[in-house]
TIDREN-992890 format. One line per 8 residues: number of its first residue (from 0); for each residue x, y, z of C-alpha. Coordinates in steps of 0.02 Angstrom, whole numbers, plus 32768, in hexadecimal, padded with zeros to 4 digits. Layout:
residues N
NUM) X:Y:Z | ...
This chain:
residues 438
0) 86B2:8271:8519 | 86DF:8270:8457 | 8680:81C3:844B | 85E0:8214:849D | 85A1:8248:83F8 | 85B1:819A:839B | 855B:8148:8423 | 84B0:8193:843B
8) 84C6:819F:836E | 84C8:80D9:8377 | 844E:80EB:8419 | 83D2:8153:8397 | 83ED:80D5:8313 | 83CB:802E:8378 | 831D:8075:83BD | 82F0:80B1:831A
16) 8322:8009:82AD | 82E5:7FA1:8348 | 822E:7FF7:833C | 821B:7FEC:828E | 825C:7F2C:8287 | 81D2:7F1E:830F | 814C:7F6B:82A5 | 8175:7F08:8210
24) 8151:7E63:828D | 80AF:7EAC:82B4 | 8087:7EC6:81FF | 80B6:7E35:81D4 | 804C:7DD1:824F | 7FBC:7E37:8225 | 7FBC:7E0B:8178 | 7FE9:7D47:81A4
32) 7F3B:7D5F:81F5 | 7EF2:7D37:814B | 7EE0:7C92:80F0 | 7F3C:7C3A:8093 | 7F4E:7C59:7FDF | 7FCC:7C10:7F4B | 8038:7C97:7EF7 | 80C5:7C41:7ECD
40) 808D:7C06:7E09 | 80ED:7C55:7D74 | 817F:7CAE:7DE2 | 81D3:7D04:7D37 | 8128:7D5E:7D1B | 812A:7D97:7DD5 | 81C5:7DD2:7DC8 | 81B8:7E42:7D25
48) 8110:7E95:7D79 | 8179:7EB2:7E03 | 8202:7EF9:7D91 | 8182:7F4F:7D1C | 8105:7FA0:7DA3 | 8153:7FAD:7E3F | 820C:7FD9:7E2A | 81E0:801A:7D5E
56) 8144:8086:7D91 | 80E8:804A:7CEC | 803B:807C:7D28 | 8059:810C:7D7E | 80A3:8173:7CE9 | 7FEE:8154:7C97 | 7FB7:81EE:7CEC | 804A:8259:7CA9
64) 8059:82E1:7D2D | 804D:8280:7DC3 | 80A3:81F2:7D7F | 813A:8267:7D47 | 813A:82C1:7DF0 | 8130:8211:7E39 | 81BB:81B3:7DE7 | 823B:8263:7E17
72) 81F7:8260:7EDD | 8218:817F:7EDB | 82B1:817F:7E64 | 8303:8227:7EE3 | 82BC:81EA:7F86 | 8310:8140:7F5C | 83B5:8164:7F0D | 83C1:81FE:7F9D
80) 83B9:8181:8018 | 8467:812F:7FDD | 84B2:81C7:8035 | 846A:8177:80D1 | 84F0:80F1:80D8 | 8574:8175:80ED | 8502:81C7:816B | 850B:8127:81E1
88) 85BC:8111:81C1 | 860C:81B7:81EC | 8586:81B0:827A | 85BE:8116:82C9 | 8676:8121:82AB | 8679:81F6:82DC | 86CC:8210:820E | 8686:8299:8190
96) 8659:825C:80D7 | 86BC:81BE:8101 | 8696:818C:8058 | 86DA:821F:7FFE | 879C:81D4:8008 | 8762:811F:7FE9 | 8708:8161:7F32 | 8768:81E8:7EFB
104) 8735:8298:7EF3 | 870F:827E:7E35 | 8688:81F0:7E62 | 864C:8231:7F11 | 8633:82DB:7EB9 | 85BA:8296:7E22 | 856D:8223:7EBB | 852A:82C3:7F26
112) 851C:832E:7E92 | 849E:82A0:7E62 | 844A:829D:7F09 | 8447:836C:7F0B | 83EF:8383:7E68 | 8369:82EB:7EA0 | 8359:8335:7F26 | 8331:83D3:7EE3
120) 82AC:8379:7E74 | 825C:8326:7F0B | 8244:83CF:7F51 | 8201:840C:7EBA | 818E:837B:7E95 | 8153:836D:7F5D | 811F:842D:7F31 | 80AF:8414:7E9C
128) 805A:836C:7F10 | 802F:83EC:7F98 | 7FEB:8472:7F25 | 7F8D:83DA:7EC9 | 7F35:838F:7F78 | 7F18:844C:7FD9 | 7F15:84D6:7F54 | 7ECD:8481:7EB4
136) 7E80:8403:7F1E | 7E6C:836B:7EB0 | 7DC9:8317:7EBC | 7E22:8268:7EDB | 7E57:82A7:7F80 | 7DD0:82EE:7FCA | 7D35:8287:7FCD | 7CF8:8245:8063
144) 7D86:81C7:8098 | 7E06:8234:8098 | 7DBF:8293:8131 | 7E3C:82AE:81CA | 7ECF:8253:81E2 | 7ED4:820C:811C | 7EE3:82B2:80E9 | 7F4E:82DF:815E
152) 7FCD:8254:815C | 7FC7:829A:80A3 | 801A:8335:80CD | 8081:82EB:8159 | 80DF:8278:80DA | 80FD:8306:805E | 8134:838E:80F6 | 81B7:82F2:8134
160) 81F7:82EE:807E | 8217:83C0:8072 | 826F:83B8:810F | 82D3:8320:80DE | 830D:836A:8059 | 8332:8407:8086 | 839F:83C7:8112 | 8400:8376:809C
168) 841A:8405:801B | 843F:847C:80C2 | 84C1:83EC:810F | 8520:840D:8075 | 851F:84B9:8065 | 854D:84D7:8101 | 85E9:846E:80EB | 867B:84DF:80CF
176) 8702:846A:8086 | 867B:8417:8026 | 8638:84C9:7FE0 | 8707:8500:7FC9 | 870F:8466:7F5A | 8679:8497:7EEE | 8669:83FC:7EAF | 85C3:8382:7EB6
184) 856B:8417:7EFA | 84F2:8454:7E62 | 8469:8480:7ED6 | 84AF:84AD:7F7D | 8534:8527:7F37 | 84A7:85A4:7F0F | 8476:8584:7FD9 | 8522:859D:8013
192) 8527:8660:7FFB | 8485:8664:8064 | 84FA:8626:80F8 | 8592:865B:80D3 | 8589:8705:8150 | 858E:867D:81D7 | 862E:8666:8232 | 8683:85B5:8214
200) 8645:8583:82C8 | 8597:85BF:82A8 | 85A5:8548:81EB | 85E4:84AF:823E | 8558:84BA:82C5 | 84D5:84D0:8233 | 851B:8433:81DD | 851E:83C9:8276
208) 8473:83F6:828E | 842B:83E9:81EF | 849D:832D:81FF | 8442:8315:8296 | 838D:8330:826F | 83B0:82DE:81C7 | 83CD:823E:81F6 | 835C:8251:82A2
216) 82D4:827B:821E | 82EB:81E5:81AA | 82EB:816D:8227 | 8237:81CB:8271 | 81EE:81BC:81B0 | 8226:8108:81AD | 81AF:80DC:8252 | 812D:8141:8211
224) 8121:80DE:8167 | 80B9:8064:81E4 | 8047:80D8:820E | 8034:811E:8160 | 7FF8:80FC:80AC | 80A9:810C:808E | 80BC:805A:80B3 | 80B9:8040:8005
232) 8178:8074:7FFC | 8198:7FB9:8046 | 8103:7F56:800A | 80EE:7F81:7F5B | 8178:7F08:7F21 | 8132:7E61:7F6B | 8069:7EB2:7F4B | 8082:7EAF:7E90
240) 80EF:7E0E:7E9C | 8067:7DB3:7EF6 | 7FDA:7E05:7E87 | 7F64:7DA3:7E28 | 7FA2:7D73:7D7D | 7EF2:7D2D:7D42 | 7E8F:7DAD:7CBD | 7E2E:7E25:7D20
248) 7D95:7DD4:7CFD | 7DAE:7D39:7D33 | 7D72:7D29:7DE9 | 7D92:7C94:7E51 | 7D3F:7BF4:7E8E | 7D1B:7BD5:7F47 | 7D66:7B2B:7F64 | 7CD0:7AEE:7FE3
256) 7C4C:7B23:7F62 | 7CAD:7ACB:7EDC | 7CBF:7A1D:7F43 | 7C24:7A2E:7F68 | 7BE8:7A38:7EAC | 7C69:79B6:7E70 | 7C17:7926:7EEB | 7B76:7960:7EAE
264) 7BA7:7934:7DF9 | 7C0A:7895:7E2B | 7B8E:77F1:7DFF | 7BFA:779C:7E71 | 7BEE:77F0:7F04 | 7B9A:77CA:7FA0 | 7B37:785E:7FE7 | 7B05:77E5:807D
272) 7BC5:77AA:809E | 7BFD:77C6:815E | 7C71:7854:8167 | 7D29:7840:8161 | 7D6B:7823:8228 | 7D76:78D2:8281 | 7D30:791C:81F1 | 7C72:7939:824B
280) 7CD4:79A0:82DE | 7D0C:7A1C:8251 | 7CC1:7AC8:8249 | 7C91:7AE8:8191 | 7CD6:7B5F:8140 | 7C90:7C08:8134 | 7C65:7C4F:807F | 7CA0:7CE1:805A
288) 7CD8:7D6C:80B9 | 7C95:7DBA:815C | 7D2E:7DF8:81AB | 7DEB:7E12:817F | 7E12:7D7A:81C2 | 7DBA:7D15:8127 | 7E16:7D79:80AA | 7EB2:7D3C:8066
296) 7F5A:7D94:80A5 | 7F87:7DDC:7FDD | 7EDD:7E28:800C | 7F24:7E6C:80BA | 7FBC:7E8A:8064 | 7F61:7EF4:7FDA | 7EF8:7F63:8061 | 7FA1:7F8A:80CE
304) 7FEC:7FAE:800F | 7F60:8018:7FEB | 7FD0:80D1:7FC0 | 7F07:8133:7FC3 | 7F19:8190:7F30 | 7E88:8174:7F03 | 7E94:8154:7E46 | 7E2F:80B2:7E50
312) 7D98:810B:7E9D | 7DA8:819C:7E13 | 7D82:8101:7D9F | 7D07:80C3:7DE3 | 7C66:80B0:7D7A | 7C08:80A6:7E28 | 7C55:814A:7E86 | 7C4D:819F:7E00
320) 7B8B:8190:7DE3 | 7B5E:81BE:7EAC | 7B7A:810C:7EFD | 7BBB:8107:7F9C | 7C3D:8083:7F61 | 7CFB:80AA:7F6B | 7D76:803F:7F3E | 7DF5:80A8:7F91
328) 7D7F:809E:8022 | 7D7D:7FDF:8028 | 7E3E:7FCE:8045 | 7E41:8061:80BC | 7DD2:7FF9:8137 | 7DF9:7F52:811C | 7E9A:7FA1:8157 | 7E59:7FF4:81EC
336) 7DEE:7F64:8211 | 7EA5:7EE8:81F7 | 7EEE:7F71:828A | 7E66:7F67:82E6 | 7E70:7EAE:8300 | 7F41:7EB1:8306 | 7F24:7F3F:83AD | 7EAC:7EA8:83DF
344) 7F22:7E1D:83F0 | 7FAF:7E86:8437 | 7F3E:7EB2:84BE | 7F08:7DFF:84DE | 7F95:7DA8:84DE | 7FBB:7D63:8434 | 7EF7:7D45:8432 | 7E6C:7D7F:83E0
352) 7DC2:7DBA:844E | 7D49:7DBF:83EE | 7D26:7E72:83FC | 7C5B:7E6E:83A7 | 7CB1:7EDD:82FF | 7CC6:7E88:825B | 7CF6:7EDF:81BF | 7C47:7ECD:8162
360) 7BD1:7F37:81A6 | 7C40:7F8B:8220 | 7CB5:7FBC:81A7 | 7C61:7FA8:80ED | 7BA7:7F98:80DA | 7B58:7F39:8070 | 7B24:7FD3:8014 | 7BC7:7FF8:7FDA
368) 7BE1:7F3A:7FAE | 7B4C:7F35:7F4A | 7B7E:7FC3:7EEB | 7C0F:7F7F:7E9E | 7BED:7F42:7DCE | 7C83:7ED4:7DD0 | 7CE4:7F2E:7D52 | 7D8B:7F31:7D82
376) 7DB4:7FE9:7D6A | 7DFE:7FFA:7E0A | 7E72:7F59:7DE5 | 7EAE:7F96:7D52 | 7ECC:8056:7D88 | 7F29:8027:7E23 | 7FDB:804D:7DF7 | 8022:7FBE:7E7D
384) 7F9E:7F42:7E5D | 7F25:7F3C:7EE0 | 7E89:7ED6:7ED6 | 7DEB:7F30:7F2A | 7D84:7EC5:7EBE | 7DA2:7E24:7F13 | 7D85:7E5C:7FBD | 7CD4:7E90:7F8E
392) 7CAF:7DDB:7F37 | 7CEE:7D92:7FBF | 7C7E:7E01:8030 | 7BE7:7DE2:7FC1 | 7BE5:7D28:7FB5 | 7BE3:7D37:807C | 7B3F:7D9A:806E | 7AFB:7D37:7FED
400) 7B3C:7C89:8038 | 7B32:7C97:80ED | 7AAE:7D25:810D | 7A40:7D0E:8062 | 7A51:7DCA:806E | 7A5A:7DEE:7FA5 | 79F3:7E7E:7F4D | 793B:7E45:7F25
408) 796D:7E5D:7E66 | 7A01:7DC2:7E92 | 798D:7D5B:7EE5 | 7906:7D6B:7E73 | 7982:7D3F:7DED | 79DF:7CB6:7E49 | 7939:7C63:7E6F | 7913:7C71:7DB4
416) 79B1:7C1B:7D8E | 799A:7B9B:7E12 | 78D6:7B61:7DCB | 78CF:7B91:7D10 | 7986:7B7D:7CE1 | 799E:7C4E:7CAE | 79A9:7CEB:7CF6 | 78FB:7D07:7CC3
424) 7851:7CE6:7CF9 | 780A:7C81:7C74 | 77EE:7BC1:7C87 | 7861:7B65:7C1F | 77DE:7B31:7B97 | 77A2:7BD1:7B66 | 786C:7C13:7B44 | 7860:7BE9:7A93
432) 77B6:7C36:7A84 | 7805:7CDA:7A24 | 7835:7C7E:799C | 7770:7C73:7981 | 7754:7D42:7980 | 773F:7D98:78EF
């Protein structure tokens, strides 16, 4: 009967490991659905972005009180989670602080004196987010996107993190040899007195409970990051490894157009030569972007990375003036869209049914597309990298290369470029003519 405990504590822990190893798989395949892309050049610069952004939080300290609040709630959430380890132990072997003896009380006291004050700070900091998203109510998190369950999985993430964290300060407290030691207890001492009418029982029951729901409620948070914006806990490392290292401005080449161009320029070449063998039962390639399965996977990777804090669309030149373009929008449903076609193949079999959906038009409109001036604010404001911009090149050159569905003022100055060799609509001999104006 003493072993009953341990196992449905390693019971508890298998399902909840075994589900979230599952939804990694899925996630994984889902952004595998994408194509190919090289982003293994220049590893060292990878590596220090990684270092710099990711684990550093360079570019979220650029906004001061966010950043601030953010670097306490990552650097406590993370470190807090150390005390996890002991957790599983003493869980699956039926000890208490098994690592207490092992470190010495000197050591083991700093270590949870450590995790009691970040905890503290993650309560603190969780506080002011709240206050900042339902009481002050930021702009950034309420425009249209951020409707229903966005704004709610908000609130859900921060809730999870009080209750985590007062669990852990109340599992100390209610420790009695730990509080008789008073050491490594800087926060939970002042708790103590609280419970300290309680009979010894009534304490230990209020420790193995708060033990209990502790652990019961990290491993819940952990499946949830799948379902949540929180995902970014996991994928911001390899998102910012993987990002492009190119300047901002420089926007790639499709490889079919450029062929294309390069045989047109080649005096050698034979634009009448019989196509290569099996090469006239190939499908050409699409250009550009319809759905999510023509994006790249960084560019999956970046819309499941996607943390919606919407600092790229408070930059935007476009949203800000009335557009209906949001960048923040843009990763929310390729996202959606990316789920949408995951749910699809698990239901089929591994397969895909065409279902009659694709991400432009069902998802973004060409409106919002359109609306975009290509300026890379919401590239460089990101604080883990993401690139919105690329997904709505991508998206355009489909309109503009397989529908022909650009603006009037594009065509008009495409079909300039194409017959007088400018932008503009004057023939080619009369460009000079200013010179001749007095």
């Amino acid at each position: 009967m003493q072993y009953i405990p341990n196992i449905i504590f390693a019971l508890i822990l298998i399902a909840g490991i075994g589900f979230f190893v599952k939804n990694i798989r899925k996630l994984i395949r889902n952004i595998k659905l994408g194509k190919e892309v090289d982003r293994s050049d220049n590893k060292a610069a990878r590596w220090k972005n990684m270092a710099k952004i990711a684990l550093g939080q360079y570019k979220m300290v650029r906004r001061p009180v966010s950043g601030i609040l953010h670097v306490a709630v990552y650097l406590g959430f993370i470190i807090i989670n150390i005390e996890v380890l002991e957790i599983i132990i003493d869980g699956l072997l039926g000890t208490h602080r098994v690592f207490q003896p092992i470190l010495g009380d000197g050591f083991y006291a700093f270590l949870i004196g450590t995790f009691e004050i970040l905890a503290a700070l993650v309560f603190v900091s969780v506080i002011v987010f709240w206050i900042r998203r339902n009481v002050i109510k930021l702009k950034r998190f309420w425009n249209k996107e951020m409707k229903g369950w966005p704004k709610n999985d908000g609130n859900i993430i921060l809730y999870f993190e009080m209750v985590l964290m007062s669990l852990f300060i109340v599992m100390n407290a209610s420790d009695i040899a730990f509080q008789e030691a008073g050491i490594g207890n800087p926060i939970s001492q002042f708790v103590y007195p609280i419970l300290k009418g309680f009979t010894p029982e009534m304490l230990h029951i209020i420790e193995q409970s708060a033990w209990w729901i502790h652990i019961v409620g990290i491993l819940i948070f952990l499946n949830y990051l799948y379902y949540s914006k929180h995902l970014h806990i996991l994928l911001a490392f390899p998102n910012t490894f993987y990002a492009k290292l190119q300047p901002k401005g420089q926007l790639d080449n499709l490889e079919a157009v450029t062929k294309e161009v390069q045989l047109m320029m080649d005096p050698s070449a034979d634009p009448y030569a019989a196509p290569a063998e099996g090469a006239e039962d190939e499908v050409p390639e699409k250009f550009g972007a319809s759905d999510v399965t023509d994006l790249n996977w960084v560019q999956l990777m970046n819309a499941y990375t996607c943390t919606e804090c919407g600092r790229c669309t408070s930059s935007c030149p476009a949203n800000l003036t009335g557009k209906e373009l949001s960048p923040r929008a843009i990763m929310m449903k390729t996202r959606d869209r990316m789920e949408e076609v995951g749910a699809n193949i698990d239901a089929n079999g591994g397969t895909f049914k065409d279902d009659g959906k694709q991400l432009l038009n069902d998802y973004i409109t060409p409106e919002e597309l359109w609306a975009c001036t290509s300026c890379n604010a919401c590239v460089q404001e990101c604080p883990i990298n993401i690139d919105p911009l690329s997904i709505i090149m991508d998206m355009r050159r489909y309109l503009v290369m397989e529908e022909s569905a650009a603006p009037q003022e594009l065509n008009m100055m495409m079909t300039n470029i194409e017959n007088n060799g400018a932008p503009w609509q004057y023939n080619q001999m009369d460009r000079l003519n200013w010179k001749d104006e007095e």
